[in-house]
C-alpha positions as CSV (number, residue, x, y, z in Angstrom):
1,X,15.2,12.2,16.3
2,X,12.2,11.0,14.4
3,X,11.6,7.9,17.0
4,X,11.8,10.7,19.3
5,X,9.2,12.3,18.1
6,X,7.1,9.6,17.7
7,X,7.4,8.8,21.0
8,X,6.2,12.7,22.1
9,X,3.2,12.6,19.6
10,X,1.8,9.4,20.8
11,X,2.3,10.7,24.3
12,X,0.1,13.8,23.3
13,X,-2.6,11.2,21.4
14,X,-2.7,9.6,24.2
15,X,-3.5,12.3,26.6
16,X,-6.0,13.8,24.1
17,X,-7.8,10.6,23.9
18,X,-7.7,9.5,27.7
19,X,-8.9,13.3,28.7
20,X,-11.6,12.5,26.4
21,X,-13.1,9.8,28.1
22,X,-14.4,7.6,25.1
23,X,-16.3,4.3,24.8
24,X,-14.1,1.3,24.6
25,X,-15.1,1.0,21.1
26,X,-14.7,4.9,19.7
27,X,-11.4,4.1,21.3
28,X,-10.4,1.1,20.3
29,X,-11.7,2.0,16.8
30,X,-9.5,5.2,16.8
31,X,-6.9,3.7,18.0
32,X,-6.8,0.7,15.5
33,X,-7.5,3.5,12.6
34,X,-4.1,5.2,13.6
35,X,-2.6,2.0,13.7
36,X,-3.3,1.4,10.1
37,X,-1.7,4.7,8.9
38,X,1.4,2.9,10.8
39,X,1.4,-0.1,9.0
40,X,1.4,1.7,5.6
41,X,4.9,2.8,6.4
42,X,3.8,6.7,6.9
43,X,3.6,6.8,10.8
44,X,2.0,10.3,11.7
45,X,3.0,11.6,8.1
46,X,0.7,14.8,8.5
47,X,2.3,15.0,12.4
48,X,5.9,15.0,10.3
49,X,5.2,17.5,7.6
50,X,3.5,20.0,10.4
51,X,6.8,19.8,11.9
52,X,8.8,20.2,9.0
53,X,7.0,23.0,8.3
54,X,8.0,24.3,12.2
55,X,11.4,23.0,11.9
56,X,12.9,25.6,8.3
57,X,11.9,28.7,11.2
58,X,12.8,27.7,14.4
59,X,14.0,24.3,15.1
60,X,11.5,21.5,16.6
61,X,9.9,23.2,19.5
62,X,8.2,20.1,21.8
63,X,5.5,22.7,23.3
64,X,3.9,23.5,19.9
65,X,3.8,18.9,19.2
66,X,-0.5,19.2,20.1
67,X,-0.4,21.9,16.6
68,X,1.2,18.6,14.7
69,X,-0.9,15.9,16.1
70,X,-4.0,18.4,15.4
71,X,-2.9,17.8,12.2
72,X,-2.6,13.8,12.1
73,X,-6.1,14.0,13.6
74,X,-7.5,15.9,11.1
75,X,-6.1,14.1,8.3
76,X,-7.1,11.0,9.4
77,X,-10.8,12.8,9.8
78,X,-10.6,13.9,5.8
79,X,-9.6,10.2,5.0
80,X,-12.3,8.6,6.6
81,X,-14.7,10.8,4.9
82,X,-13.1,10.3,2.2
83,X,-13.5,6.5,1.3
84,X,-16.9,7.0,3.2
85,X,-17.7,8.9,-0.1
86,X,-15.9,7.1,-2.7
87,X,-16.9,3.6,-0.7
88,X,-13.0,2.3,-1.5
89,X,-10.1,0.9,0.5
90,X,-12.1,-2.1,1.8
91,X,-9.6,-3.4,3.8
92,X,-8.9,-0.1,6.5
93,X,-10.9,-0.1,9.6
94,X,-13.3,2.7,9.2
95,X,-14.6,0.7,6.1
96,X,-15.8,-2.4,7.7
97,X,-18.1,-1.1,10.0
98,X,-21.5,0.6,9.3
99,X,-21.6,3.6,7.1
100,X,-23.0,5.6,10.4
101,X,-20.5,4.2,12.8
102,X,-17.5,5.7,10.5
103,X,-19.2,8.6,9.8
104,X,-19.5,9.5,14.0
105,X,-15.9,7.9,13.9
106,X,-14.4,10.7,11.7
107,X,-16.4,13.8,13.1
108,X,-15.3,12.9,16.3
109,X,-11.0,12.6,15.0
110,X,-11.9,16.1,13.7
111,X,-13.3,17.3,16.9
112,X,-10.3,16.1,19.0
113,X,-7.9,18.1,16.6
114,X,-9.6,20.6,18.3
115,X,-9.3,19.7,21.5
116,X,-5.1,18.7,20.6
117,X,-4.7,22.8,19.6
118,X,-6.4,23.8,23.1
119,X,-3.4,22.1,24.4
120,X,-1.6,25.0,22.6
121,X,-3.3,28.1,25.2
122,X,-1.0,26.9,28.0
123,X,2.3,28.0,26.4
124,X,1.2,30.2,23.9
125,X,-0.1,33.2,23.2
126,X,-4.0,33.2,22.2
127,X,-3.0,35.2,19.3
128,X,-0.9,32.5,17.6
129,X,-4.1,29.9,18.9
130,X,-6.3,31.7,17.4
131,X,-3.9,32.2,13.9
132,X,-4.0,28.0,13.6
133,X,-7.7,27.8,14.3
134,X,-8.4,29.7,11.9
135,X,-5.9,27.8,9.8
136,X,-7.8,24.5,10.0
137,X,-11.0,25.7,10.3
138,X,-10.4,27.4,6.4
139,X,-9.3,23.6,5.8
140,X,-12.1,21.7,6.5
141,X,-14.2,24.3,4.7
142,X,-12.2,24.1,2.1
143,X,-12.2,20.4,1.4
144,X,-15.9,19.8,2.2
145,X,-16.4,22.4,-0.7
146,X,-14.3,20.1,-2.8
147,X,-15.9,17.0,-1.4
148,X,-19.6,18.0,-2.3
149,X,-18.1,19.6,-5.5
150,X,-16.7,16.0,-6.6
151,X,-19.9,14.4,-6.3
152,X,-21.6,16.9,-8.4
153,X,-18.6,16.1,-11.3
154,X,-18.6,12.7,-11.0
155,X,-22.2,12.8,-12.0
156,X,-21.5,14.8,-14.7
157,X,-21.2,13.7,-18.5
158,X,-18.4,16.2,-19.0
159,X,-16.0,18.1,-16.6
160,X,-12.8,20.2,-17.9
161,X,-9.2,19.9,-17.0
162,X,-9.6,22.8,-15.3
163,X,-12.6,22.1,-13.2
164,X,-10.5,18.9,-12.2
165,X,-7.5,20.7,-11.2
166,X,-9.6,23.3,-9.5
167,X,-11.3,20.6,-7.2
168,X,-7.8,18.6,-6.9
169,X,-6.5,22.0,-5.3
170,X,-9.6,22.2,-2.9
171,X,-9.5,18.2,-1.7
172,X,-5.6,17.4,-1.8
173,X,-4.2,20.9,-1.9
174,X,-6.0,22.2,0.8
175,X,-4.7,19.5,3.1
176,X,-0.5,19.9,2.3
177,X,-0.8,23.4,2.7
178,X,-2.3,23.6,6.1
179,X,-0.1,21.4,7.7
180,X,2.8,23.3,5.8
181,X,1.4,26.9,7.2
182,X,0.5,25.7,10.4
183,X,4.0,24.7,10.9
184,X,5.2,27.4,9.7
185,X,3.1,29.5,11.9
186,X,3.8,27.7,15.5
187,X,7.3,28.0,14.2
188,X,7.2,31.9,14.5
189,X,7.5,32.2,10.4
190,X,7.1,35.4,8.4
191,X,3.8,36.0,6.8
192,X,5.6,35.9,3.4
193,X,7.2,32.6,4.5
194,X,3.8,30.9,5.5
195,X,2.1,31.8,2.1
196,X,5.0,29.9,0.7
197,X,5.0,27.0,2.8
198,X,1.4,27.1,2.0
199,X,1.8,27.3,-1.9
200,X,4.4,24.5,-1.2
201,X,2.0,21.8,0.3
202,X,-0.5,23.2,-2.2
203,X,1.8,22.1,-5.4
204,X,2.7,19.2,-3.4
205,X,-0.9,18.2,-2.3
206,X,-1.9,18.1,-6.3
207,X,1.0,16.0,-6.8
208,X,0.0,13.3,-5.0
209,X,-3.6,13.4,-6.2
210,X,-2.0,12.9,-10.1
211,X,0.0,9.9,-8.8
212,X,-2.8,8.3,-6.7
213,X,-5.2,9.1,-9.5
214,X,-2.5,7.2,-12.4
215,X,-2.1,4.3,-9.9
216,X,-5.6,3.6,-9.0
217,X,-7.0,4.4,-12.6
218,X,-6.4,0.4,-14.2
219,X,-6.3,-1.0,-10.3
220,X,-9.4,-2.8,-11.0
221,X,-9.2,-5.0,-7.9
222,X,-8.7,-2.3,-5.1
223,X,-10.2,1.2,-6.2
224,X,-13.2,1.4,-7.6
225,X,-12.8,4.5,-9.7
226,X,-13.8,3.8,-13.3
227,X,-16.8,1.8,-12.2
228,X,-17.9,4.5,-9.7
229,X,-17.7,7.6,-12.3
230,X,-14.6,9.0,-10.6
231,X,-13.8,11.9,-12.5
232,X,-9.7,11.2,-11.3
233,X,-7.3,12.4,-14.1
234,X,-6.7,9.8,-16.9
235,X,-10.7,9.9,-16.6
236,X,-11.1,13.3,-17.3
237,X,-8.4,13.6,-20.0
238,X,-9.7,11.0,-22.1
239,X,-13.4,12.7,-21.9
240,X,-11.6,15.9,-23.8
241,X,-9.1,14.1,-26.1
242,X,-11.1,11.4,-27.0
243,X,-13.4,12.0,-30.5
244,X,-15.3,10.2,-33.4
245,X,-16.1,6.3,-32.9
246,X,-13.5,6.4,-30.2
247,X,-15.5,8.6,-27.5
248,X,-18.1,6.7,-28.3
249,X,-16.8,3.3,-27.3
250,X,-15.8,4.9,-24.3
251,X,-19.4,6.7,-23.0
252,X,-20.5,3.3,-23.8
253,X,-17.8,1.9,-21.2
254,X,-18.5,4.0,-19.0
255,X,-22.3,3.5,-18.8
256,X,-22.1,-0.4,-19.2
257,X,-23.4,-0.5,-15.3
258,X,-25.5,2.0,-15.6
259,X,-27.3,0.8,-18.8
260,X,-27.6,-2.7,-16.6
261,X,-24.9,-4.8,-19.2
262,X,-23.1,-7.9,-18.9
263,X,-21.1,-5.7,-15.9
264,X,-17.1,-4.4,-15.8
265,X,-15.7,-7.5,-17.2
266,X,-12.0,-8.5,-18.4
267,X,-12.8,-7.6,-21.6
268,X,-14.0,-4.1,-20.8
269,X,-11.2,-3.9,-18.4
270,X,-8.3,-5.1,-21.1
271,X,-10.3,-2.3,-23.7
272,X,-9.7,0.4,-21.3
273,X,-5.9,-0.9,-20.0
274,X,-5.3,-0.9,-24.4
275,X,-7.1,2.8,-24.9
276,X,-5.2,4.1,-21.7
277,X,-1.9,3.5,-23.5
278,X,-2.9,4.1,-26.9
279,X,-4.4,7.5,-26.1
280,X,-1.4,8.3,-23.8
281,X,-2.7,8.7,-20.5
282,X,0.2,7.9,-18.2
283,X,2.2,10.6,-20.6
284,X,-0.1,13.3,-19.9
285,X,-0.8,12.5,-16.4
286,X,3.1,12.4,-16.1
287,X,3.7,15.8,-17.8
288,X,1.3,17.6,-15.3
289,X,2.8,15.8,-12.7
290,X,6.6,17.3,-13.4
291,X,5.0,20.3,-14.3
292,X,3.5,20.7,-10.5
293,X,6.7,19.5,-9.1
294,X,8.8,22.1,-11.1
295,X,6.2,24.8,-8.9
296,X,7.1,23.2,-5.8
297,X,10.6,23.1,-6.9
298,X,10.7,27.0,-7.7
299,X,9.0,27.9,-4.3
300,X,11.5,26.4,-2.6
301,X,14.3,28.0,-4.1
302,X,12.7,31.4,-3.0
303,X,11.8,30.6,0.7
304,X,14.8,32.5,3.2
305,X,15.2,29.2,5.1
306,X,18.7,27.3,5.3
307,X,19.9,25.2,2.4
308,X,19.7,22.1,5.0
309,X,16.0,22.9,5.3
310,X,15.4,23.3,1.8
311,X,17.1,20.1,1.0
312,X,15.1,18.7,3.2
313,X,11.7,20.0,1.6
314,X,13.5,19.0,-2.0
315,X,13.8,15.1,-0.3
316,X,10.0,15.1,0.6
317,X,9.3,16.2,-3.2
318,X,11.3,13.7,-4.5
319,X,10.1,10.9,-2.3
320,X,7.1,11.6,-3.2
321,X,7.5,10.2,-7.0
């Protein structure tokens, strides 16, 4: 079923992108961006959880596919404005071209996940078209408020726990839960149904934001968190547990290439690896973690769908340890 559907949604991608009629190089560069979501082993994930979402109402309904690959497209959009901002993951496509080039790149993957839910009017009534608009229109305003709020923290001295979960929810959450609503809406869901589905991909959005953050936190090589001021989790914890002689070792790490130093060497590397652990970072960042999937856990208990779809939503929570 799911090569199936793979099939279908690169039939529609296909379609959207030929009706289009790019430049060989917008196309080939779109084309070769999708390709890299392929080879990290998550083939149209966002496309997927869409349908999931479609799937606990009413089954997998081929006409209401463009609503799902609207949602691959704008994913891939966020991503790529993404690393633009945090100038990370080197090695994808969108970040070995110029700045400006990926920057025209993603608004123009947003743009055709507009043009993918116009392929939605022909079978459908412009009341339910207009519903998922709306849907991914509050989306992208939602995550460029979290975008331009995360530069503003990460050149802060000091951000709270609870302004960093309050972002998290903006730039991660917001994401999930769209493509879990609009599911739910081309699926012919409740109202009551689609605000769960939405709190769902919320919890399950923030999730993946802690585990990403924990990962990339000592990944010296690859992300360039520490060094760049990312306020990401085990960052933000240590600034409010951290006192005395100890915080100040650390505002001095984290202003070594700031202040012009010797630079992010081993040895401030190995400090920060030894302080992670001693300070218990990958505990706390752990605890919140269960403590988001318990939420996700508990909203899916109370959704009226059929215990084959819940299992499946309870697979995509575990899978996503």
């Amino acid at each position: 079923m799911t090569h199936h559907l793979d099939y279908e949604i690169t039939s529609i991608l296909n379609d959207i992108l030929n009706r289009a009629y790019l430049s060989p190089e917008m196309m080939h560069l779109i084309q070769s961006s999708l390709n890299a979501e392929v080879k990290n082993g998550e083939p149209f994930k966002w496309a997927h959880l869409t349908i999931l979402g479609c799937e606990c109402v009413s089954g997998v309904n081929e006409v209401l596919l463009p609503g799902a690959v609207a949602m691959e497209l704008a994913a891939l959009a966020a991503d790529i404005f993404d690393d633009i901002q945090d100038q990370d993951n080197d090695n994808l496509p969108w970040r070995q071209i110029p700045t400006a080039n990926a920057l025209n790149l993603a608004i123009c993957l947003s743009m055709l996940s507009y043009r993918a839910l116009s392929m939605l009017s022909d079978d459908t009534d412009n009341r339910l078209y207009k519903e998922v608009s709306q849907m991914l229109s509050h989306m992208w305003i939602t995550a460029s408020d979290g975008q331009f709020q995360e530069v503003l923290l990460d050149n802060s001295e000091q951000v709270t726990l609870d302004q960093y979960f309050k972002l998290v929810e903006k730039k991660s959450g917001s994401l999930t839960s769209c493509a879990c609503k609009l599911g739910g809406t081309l699926g012919g869901a409740s109202e009551e149904l689609v605000l769960q589905l939405g709190s769902f991909g919320n919890y399950l959005g923030i999730m993946g934001q802690i585990r990403n953050d924990l990962n990339d936190f000592l990944s010296f090589e690859k992300k360039k968190d520490f060094v760049n001021h990312k306020k990401t989790l085990p960052y933000v914890y240590l600034l409010n547990v951290l006192k005395g002689n100890t915080a100040e070792q650390f505002n001095k790490l984290t202003h070594v290439q700031v202040n012009g130093l010797q630079g992010f060497g081993k040895e401030e590397q190995d400090y920060l690896k030894q302080l992670a652990m001693d300070e218990g970072v990958t505990h706390y960042c752990r605890v919140m973690y269960e403590m988001f999937r318990e939420k996700a856990m508990e909203i899916i208990q109370t959704m009226l769908v059929s215990e084959k779809h819940k299992e499946k939503l309870i697979k995509l929570v575990e899978e996503n340890n």
